[in-house]
C-alpha positions as CSV (number, residue, x, y, z in Angstrom):
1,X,-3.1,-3.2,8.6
2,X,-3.7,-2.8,4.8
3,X,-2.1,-5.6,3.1
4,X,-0.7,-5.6,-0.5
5,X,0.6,-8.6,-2.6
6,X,3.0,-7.6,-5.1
7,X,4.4,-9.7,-7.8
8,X,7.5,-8.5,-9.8
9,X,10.5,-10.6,-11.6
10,X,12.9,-7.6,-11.7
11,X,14.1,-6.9,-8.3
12,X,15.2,-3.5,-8.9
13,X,11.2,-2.4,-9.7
14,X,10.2,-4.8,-6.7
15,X,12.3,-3.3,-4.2
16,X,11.3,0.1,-5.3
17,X,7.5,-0.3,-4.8
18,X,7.6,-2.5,-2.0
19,X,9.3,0.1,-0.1
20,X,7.5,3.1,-1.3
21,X,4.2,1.4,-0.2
22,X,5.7,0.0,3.0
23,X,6.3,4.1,3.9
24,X,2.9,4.9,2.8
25,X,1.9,2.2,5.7
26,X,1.1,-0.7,3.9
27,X,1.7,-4.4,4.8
28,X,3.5,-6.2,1.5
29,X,4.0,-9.4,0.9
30,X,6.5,-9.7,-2.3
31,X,6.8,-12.5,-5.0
32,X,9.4,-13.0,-7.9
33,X,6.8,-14.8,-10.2
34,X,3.5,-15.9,-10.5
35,X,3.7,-19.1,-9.3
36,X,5.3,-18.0,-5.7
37,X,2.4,-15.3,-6.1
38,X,-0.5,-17.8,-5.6
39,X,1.3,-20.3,-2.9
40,X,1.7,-16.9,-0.8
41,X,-1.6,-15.7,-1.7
42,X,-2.7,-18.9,-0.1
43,X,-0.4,-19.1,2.7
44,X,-2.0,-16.0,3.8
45,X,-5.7,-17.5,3.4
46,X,-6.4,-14.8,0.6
47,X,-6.1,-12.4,3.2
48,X,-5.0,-9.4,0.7
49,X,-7.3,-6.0,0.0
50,X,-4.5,-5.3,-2.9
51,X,-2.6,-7.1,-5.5
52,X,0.2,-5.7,-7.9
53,X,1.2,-7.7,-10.9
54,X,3.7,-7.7,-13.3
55,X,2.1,-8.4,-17.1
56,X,5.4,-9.9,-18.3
57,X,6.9,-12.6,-16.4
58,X,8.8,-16.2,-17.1
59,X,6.5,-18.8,-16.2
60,X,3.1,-17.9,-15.4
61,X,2.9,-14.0,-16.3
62,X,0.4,-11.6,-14.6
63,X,-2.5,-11.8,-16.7
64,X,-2.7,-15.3,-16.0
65,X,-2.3,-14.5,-11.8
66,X,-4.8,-12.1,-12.0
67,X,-7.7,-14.2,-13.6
68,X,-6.3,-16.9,-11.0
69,X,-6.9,-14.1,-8.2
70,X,-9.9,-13.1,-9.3
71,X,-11.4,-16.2,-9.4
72,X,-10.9,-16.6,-6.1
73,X,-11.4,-13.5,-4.9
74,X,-13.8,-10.5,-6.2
75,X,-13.5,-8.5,-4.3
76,X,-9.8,-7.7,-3.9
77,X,-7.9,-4.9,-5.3
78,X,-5.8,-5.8,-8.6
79,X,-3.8,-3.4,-10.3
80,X,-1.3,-4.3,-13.4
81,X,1.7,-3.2,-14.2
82,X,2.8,-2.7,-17.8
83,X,5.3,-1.5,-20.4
84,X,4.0,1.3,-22.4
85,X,4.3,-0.8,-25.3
86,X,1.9,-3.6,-23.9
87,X,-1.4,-1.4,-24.9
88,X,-3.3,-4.8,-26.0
89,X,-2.2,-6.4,-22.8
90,X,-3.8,-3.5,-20.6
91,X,-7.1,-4.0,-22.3
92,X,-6.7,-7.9,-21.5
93,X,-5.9,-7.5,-17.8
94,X,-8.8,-5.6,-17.0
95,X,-11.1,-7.9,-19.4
96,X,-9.5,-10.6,-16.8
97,X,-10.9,-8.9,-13.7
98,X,-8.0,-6.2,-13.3
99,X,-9.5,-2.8,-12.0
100,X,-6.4,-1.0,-12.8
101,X,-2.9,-0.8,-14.4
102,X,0.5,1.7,-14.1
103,X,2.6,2.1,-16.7
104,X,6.4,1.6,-16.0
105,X,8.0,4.0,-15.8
106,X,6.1,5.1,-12.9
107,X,6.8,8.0,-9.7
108,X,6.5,7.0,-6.0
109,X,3.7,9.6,-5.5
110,X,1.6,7.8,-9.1
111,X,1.6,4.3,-7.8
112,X,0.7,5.4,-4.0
113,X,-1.8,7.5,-5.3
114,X,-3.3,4.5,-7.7
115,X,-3.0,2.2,-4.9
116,X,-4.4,4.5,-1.8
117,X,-7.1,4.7,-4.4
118,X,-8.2,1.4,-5.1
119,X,-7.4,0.8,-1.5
120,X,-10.1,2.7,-0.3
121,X,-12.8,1.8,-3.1
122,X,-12.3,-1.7,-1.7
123,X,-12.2,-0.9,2.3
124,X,-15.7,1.4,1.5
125,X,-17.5,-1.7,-0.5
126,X,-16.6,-3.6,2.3
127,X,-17.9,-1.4,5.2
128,X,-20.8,-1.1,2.8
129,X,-21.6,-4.8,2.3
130,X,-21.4,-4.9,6.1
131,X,-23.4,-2.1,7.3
132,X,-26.1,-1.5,4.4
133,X,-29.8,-2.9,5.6
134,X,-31.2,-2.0,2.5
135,X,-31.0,-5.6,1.0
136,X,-31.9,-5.4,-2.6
137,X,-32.0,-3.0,-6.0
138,X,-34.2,-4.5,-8.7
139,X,-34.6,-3.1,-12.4
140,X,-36.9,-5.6,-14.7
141,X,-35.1,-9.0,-14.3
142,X,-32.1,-8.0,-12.2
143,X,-31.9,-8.1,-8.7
144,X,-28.8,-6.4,-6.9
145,X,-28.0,-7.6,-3.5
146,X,-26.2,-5.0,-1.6
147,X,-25.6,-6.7,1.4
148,X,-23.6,-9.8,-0.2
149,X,-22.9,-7.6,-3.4
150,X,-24.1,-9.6,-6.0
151,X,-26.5,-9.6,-9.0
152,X,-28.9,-11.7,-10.6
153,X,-30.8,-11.9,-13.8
154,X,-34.0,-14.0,-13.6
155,X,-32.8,-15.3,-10.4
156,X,-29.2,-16.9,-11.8
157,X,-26.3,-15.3,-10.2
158,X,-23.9,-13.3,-12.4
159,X,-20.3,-12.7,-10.3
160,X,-19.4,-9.1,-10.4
161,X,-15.6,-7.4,-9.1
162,X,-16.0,-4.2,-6.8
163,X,-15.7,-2.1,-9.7
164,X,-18.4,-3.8,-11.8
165,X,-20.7,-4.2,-9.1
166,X,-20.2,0.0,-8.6
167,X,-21.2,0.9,-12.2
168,X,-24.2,-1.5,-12.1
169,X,-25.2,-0.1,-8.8
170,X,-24.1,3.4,-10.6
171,X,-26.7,2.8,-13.0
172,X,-29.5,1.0,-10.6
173,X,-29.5,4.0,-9.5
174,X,-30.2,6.4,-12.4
175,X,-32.4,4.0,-14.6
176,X,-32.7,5.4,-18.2
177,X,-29.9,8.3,-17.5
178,X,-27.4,9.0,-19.7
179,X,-24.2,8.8,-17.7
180,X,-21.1,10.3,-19.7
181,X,-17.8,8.7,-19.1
182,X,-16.6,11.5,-16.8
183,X,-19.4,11.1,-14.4
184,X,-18.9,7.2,-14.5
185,X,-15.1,7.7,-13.3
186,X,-15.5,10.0,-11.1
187,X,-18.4,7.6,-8.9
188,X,-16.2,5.0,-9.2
189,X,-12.6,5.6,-9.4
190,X,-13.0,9.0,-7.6
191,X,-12.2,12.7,-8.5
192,X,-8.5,12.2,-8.0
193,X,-8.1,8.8,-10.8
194,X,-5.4,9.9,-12.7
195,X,-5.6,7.0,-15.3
196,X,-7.6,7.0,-18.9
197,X,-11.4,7.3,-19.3
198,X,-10.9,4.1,-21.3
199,X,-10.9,2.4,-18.5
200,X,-14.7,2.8,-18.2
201,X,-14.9,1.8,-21.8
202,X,-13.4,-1.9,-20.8
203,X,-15.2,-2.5,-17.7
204,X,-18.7,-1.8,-19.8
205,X,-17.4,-4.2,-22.3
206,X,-16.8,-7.0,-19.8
207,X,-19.6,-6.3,-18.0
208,X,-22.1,-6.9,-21.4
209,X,-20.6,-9.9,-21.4
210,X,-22.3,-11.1,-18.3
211,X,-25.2,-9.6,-18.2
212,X,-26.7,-9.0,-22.0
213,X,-27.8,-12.1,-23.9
214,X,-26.2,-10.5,-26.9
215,X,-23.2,-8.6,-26.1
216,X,-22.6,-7.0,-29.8
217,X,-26.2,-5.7,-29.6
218,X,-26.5,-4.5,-25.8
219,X,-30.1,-3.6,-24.4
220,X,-29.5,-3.0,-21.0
221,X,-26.1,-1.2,-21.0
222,X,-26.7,1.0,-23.8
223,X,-24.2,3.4,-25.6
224,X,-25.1,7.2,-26.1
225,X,-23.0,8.3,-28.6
226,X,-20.5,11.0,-28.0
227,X,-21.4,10.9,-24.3
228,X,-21.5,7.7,-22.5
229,X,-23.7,5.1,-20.9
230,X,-27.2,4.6,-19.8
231,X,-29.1,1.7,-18.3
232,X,-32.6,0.2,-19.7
233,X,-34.3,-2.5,-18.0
């Protein structure tokens, strides 16, 4: 069964998406705040593939879940959901680890699609981890480990989420390519996304910050103007 945590204050919006994803045949486990969020999130031994959180909450809000989440888990699904007037706090939640947000208000047919979506990026990196015997990618002094999904610069371990880990092995794979925005999405997100490009945009920011030693003056993830990104190791 494909288990969702979600994690909404209002109960109105919480009853609406917990029963629009229970139709689309998913297993949800609902909290009113962040706190409850967590406890259940361990109750159920992290066992989770998706997780819906509410930025603005009393108490602990949902950026604050979803770094707690994601330092726990990287590998499961996080998408946020925000006000349209919460722009800032979009660009924050993914620098925390989020892979994607919905912006209230929001149709039955946008958040299934969003969440069947990251749903299957996450069951797919999964069955790949598994099944793939072909251990290891390098490019000068990175090493990416397919099988456990991890990279490493000079041999030091840098954490990656899913969707990091599938730009760098995006890129590992077209060394010195210029890779526009579109074609970045696409690979990753899949044809049907029906978010921003800026989303790519973020994610590159937060993952210079792992991987360059100076993340205002990238050399490895370097920006072609008017076009996108390409890798140079």
């Amino acid at each position: 069964m494909k288990k969702i945590l979600v994690c909404e204050d209002e109960a109105a919006i919480r009853d609406f998406v917990v029963i629009n994803l229970r139709r689309a045949g998913y297993e949800v486990v609902e909290a009113d705040c962040g706190e409850a969020a967590l406890q259940k999130y361990e109750e159920q031994g992290g066992d989770f593939d998706v997780a819906i959180l509410d930025i603005m909450m009393p108490g602990m809000d949902g950026l604050q879940v979803c770094k707690e989440l994601r330092n726990k888990n990287g590998s499961i699904g996080i998408i946020m959901l925000s006000a349209r007037t919460q722009e800032m706090d979009k660009v924050t939640g993914l620098m925390l680890g989020a892979d994607d947000y919905v912006t209230k208000p929001f149709s039955p047919s946008e958040l299934t699609a969003r969440v069947d979506s990251l749903y299957r990026r996450v069951a797919l990196a999964t069955e790949k981890s598994e099944n793939n015997f072909k251990e290891e990618i390098k490019s000068g002094i990175f090493t990416l480990n397919l099988r456990n999904r991890s990279l490493s610069k000079q041999g030091k371990l840098i954490e990656l989420t899913q969707v990091e880990f599938q730009i760098i092995e995006y890129f590992f794979s077209n060394p010195g390519k210029a890779l526009d925005r579109t074609d970045i999405l696409n690979h990753v997100w899949g044809e049907a996304y029906v978010g921003e490009e800026k989303i790519v945009d973020v994610n590159i920011r937060r993952l210079r910050m792992k991987v360059e030693d100076e993340p205002s003056n990238p050399k490895y993830i370097v920006t072609v103007w008017g076009l996108g990104y390409k890798w140079e190791a």
